[in-house]
Structures are given as C-alpha cells and as structure tokens.
C-alpha positions in Angstrom: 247.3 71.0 -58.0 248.9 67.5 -57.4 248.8 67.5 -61.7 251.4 70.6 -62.1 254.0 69.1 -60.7 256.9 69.5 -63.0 255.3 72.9 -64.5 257.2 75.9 -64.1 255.6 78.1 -61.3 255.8 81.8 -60.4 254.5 81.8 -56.4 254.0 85.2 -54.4 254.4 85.3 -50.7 253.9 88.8 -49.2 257.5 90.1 -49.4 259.0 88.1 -52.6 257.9 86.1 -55.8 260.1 82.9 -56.4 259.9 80.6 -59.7 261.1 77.2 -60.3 259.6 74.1 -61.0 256.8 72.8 -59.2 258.4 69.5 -57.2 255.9 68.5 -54.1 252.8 70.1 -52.8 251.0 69.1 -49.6 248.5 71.0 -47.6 251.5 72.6 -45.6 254.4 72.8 -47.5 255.3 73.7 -51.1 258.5 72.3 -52.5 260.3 73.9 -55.7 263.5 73.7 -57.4 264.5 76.9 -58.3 266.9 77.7 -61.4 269.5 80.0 -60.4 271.0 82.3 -63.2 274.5 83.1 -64.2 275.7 79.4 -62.9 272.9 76.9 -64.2 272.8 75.8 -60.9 269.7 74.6 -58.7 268.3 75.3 -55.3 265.2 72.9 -53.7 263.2 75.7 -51.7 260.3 74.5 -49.4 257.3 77.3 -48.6 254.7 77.0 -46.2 251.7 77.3 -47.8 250.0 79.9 -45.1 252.8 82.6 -46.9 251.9 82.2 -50.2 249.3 84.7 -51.9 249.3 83.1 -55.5 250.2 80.5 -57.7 250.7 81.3 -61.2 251.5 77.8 -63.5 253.5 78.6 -67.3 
C-alpha cells in the first residue's frame, strides 16, 4: 500500500466514506488530507485502520 501514497483514495468505515489523498499508512493508523469543497481548503484526517471496510485508489 506504502506505493499509493499521494493517490487520491475513497476509504469506507462503517458509518461514512471519506476521500482525500493518501498521506501515511501504518499498520494502525491511516493518514489523509482531505479536500474540502466550496473553500479549497484542506483537512489532515487520521483513521484507525480497525474502522475501515475498504480502500478504493483513483
């Protein structure tokens, strides 16, 4: 997975689905930086990797 980073990812987790770009990955923790619309602006977002139910890379 350590080769995506930088891709655009779409990740699920049971209640939500957040996109961004692909920043860190470890066997914990899942770091993104999401794009937030309307302002341009950005938002790092860490998931545990436990709550995630799939990865989909653009």
């Amino acid at each position: 997975m350590e080769e995506q980073i930088g891709h655009f990812v779409e990740i699920a987790t049971d209640d939500d689905i957040v996109m961004g770009i692909l920043f860190r990955i470890s066997e914990e923790l899942i770091k993104i930086t999401q794009i937030l619309p309307g302002y341009g602006g950005v938002l790092p977002t860490l998931l545990p990797t436990s709550s995630v139910t799939f990865i989909r890379i653009q």
